[in-house]
C-alpha positions as CSV (number, residue, x, y, z in Angstrom):
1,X,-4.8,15.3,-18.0
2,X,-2.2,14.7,-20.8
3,X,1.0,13.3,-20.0
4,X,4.5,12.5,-22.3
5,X,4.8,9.0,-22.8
6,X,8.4,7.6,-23.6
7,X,9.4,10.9,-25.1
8,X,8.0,10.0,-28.2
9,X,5.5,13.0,-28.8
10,X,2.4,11.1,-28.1
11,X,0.1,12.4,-25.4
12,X,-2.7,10.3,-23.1
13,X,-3.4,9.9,-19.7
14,X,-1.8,7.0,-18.1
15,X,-4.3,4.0,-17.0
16,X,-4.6,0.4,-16.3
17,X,-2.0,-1.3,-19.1
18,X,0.6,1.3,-17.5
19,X,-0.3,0.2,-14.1
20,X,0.4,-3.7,-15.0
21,X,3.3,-3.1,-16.2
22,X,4.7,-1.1,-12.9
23,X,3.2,-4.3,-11.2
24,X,4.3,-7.2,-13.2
25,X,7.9,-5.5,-13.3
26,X,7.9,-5.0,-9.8
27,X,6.8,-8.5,-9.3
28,X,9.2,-9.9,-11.2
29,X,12.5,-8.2,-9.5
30,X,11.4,-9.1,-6.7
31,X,10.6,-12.6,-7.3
32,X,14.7,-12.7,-9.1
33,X,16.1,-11.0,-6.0
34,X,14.2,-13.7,-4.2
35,X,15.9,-16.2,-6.0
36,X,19.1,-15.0,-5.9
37,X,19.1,-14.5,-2.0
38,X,17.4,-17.7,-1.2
39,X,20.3,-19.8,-3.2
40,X,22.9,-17.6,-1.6
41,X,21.1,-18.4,1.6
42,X,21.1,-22.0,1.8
43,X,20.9,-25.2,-0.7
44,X,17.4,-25.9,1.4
45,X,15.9,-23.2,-0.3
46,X,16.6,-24.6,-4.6
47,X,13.3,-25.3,-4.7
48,X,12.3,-21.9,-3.7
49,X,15.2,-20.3,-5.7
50,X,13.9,-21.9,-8.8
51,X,10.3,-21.2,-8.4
52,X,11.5,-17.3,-8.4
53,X,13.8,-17.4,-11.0
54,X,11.1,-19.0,-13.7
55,X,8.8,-16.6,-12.6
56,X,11.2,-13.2,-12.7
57,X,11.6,-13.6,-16.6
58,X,7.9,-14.3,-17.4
59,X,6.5,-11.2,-15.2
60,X,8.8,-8.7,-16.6
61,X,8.3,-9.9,-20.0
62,X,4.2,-9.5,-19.6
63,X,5.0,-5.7,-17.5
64,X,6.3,-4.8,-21.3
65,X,4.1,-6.5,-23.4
66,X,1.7,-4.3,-21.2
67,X,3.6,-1.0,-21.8
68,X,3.4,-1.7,-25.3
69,X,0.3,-2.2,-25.8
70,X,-0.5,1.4,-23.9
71,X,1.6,2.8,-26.4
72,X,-0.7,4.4,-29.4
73,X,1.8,3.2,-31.8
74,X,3.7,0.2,-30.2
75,X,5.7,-1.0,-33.0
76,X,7.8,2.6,-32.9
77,X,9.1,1.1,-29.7
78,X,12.3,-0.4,-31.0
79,X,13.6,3.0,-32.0
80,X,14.2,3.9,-28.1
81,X,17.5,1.5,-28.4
82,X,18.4,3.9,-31.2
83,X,17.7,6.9,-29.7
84,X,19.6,6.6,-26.5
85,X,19.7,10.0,-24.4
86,X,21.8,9.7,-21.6
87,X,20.2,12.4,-19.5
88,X,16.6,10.5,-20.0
89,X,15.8,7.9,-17.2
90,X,13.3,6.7,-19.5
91,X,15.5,5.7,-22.4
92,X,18.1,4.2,-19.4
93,X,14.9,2.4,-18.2
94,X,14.3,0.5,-21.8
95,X,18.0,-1.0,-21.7
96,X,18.4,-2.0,-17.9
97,X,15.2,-4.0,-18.2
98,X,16.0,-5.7,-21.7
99,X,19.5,-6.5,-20.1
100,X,17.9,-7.8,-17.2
101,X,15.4,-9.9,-19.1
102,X,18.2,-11.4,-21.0
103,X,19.8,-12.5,-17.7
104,X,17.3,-13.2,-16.5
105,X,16.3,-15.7,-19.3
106,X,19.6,-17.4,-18.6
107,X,19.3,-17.8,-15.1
108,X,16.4,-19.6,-15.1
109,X,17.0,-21.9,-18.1
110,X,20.1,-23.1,-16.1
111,X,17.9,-23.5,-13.3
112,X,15.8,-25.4,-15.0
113,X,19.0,-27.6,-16.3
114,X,19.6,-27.7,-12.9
115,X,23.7,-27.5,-14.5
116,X,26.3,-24.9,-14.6
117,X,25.9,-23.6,-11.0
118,X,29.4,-21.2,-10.9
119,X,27.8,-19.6,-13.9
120,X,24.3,-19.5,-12.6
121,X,25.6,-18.2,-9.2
122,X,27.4,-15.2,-11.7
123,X,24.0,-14.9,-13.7
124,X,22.2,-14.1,-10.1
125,X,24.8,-11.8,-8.8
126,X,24.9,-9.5,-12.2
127,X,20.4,-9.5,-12.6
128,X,20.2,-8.5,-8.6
129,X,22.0,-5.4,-9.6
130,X,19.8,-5.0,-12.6
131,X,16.6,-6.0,-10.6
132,X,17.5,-3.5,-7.7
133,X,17.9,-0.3,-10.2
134,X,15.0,-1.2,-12.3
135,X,12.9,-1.6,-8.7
136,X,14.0,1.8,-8.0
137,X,13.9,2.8,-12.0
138,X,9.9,2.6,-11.7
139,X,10.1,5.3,-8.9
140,X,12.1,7.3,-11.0
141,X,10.2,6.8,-14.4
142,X,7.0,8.4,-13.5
143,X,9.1,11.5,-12.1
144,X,11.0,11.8,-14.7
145,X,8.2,11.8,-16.6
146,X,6.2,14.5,-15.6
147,X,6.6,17.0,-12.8
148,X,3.4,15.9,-10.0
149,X,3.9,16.3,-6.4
150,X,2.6,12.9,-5.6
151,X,5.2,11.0,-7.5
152,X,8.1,13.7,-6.9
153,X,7.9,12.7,-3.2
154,X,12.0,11.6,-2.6
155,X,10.3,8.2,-0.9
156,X,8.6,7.2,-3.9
157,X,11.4,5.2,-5.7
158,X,11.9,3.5,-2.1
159,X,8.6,2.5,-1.5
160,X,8.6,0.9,-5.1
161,X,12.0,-1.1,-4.3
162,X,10.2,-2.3,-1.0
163,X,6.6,-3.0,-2.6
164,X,8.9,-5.0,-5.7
165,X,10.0,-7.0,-3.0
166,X,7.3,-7.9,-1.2
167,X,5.3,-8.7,-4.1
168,X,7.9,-10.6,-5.6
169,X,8.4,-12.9,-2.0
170,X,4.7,-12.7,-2.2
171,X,4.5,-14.6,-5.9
172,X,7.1,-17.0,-4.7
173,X,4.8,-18.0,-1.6
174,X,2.2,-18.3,-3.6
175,X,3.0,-20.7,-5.7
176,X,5.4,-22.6,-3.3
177,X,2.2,-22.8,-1.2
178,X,0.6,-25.2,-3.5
179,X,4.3,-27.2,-3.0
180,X,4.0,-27.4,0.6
181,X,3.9,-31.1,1.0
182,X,7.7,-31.1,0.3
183,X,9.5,-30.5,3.6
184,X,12.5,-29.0,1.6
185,X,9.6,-26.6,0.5
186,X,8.0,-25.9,4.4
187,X,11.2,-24.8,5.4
188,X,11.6,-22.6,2.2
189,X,8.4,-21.0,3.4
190,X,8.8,-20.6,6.9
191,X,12.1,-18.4,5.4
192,X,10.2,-16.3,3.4
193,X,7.3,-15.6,5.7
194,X,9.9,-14.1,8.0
195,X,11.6,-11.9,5.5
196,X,8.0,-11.1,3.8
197,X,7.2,-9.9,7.4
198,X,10.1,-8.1,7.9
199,X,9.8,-6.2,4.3
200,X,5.5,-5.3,4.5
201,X,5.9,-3.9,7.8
202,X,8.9,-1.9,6.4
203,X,6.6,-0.8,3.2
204,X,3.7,-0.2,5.8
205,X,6.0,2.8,7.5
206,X,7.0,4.0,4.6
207,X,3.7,4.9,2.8
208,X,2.5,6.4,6.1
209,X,5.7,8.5,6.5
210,X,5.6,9.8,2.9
211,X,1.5,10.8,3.8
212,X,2.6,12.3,6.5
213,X,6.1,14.6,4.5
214,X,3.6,15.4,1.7
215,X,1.1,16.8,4.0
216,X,3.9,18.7,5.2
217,X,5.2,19.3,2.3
218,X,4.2,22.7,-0.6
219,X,0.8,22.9,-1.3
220,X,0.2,21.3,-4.3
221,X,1.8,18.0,-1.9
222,X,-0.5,18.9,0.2
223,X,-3.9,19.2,-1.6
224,X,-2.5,16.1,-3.6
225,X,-2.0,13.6,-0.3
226,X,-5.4,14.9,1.0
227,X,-6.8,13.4,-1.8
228,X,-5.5,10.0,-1.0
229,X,-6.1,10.0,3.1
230,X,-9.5,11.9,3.1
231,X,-10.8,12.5,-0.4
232,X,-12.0,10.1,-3.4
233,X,-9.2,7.7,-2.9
234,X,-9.4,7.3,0.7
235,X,-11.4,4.1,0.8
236,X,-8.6,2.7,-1.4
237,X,-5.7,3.9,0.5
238,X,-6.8,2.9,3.9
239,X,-8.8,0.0,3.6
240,X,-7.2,-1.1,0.4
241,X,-3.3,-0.8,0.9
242,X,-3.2,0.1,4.7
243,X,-5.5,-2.5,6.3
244,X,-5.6,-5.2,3.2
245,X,-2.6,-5.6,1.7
246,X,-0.4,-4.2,4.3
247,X,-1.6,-4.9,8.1
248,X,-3.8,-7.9,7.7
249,X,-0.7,-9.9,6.3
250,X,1.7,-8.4,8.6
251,X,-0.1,-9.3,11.4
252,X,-1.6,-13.2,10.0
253,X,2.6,-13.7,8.9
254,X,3.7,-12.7,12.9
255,X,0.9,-15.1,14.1
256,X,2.3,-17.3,11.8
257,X,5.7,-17.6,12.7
258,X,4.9,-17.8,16.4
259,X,2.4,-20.9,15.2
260,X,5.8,-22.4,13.7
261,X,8.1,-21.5,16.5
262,X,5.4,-23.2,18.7
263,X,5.7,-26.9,16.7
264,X,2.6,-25.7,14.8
265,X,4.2,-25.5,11.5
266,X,1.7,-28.5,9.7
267,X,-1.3,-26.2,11.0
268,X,-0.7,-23.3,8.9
269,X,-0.3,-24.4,5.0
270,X,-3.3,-21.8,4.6
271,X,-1.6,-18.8,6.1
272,X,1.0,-18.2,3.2
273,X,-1.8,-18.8,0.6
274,X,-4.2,-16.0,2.8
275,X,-1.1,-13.7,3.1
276,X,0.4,-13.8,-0.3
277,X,-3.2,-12.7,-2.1
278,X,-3.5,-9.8,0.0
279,X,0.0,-8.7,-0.6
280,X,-0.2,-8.5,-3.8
281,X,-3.8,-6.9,-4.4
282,X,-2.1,-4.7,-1.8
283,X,0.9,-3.9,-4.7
284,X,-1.5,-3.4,-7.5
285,X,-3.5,-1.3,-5.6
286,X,-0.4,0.5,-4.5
287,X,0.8,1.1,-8.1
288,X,-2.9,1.9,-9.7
289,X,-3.2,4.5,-6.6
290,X,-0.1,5.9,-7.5
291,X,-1.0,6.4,-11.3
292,X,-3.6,7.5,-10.9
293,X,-4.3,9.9,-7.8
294,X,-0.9,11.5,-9.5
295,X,-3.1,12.5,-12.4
296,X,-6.1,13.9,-10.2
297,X,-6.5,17.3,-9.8
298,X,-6.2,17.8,-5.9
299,X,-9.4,19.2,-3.6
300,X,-10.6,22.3,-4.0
């Protein structure tokens, strides 16, 4: 199946360099919002705060290094900032997230600096507002970009703002993991494990609930979701995002909080290691599902 790519006349189905870019964006709003929220939260958390803001930057920057390198002719790409059209999402979409990278940039050089904190603090507050639209902006982009029941679904843009976060909290555990024998940076992840927890079992009822409106839904939804839940991508979807990335951490991060609750804090360095991998080959999966079960023809 051929599908419109940025407007710009070329045709090709979308695969894996599209799908790394949905997931590096994703991770890096997440990992900013992360950032911002944690240094909002409490000074405890700089450590945490910084590791997010380094990262945000980088992963966005490598989403559209990705993008451009799907394009068949990547070096027409600058013309989009010359060709704005304000009813396109997709030419909106190229100047939020050049924005955002730029503020991005800022925020974490001066975290870096460790200086300026009033205008770091004003950095943060304007890229969460950029990082939240572009979360949603990835929903939007693929239906904006071509009319498919699977990524038409009114949830779609949600569950993409809640898997950004997740797999941005995700990152930041991850790496903070390897940081663990700071106590500033223990209590930075006994934070995050608690939001983390909060947000996968938000994303887990969220994909379910959208199966369940598209099998609901027209028939072309229908035939569509059936693909996903009983068809050729139904390994992937239950065993892959369901149980993997989705319930497995969810329930490893609610054994882990009650092992920290209960003084067992030093016993579980593993657990945000364990919990942040599957999270985010949870997210990829996600995203590649997404892609491409939207460009599947349905069951017969």
């Amino acid at each position: 199946m051929n599908l419109p790519l940025l407007g710009n006349g070329l045709e090709k189905p979308w695969e894996l360099l599209l799908i790394i870019d949905l997931f590096l964006g994703g991770v890096g709003v997440g990992a900013f919002l992360a950032a911002v929220c944690a240094s909002v939260h409490s000074d405890k958390y700089k450590t945490i705060s910084k590791i997010g803001a380094i990262i945000a930057p980088l992963a966005v920057i490598g989403g559209l290094i990705s993008l451009l390198a799907e394009l068949n002719q990547p070096f027409r790409f600058y013309t989009t900032y010359f060709r704005l059209n304000p009813t396109s999402v997709l030419s909106w979409g190229v100047w939020i997230q050049t924005i955002f990278i730029i503020v991005a940039l800022l925020y974490a050089i001066l975290w870096i600096m460790d200086s300026n904190e009033s205008t770091r603090k004003a950095l943060g507050y304007i890229g969460a507002i950029f990082a939240f639209i572009i979360a949603i902006y990835h929903g939007l982009f693929l239906s904006a970009a071509s009319a498919r029941d699977l990524w038409e679904s009114a949830l779609t843009p949600v569950i993409f703002l809640v898997s950004a976060i997740t797999t941005g909290l995700a990152v930041v555990l991850l790496i903070a993991s390897f940081l663990s024998k700071s106590g500033e940076v223990k209590e930075g992840i006994a934070g995050i494990s608690k939001h983390l927890a909060g947000f996968v079992g938000l994303e887990l009822i969220l994909v379910l609930l959208n199966a369940v409106v598209l099998l609901n839904a027209s028939v072309g939804a229908r035939d569509v979701m059936r693909t996903l839940v009983i068809g050729d991508f139904s390994f992937m979807f239950w065993i892959g995002i369901i149980i993997i990335g989705l319930l497995i951490p969810l329930v490893i991060e609610l054994f882990g909080i009650y092992l920290i609750q209960d003084g067992g804090a030093a016993t579980t360095t593993f657990i945000p290691l364990i919990v942040s991998v599957l999270v985010l080959v949870g997210g990829f999966l996600l995203r590649y599902l997404i892609v491409t079960a939207g460009q599947t023809p349905p069951l017969l």
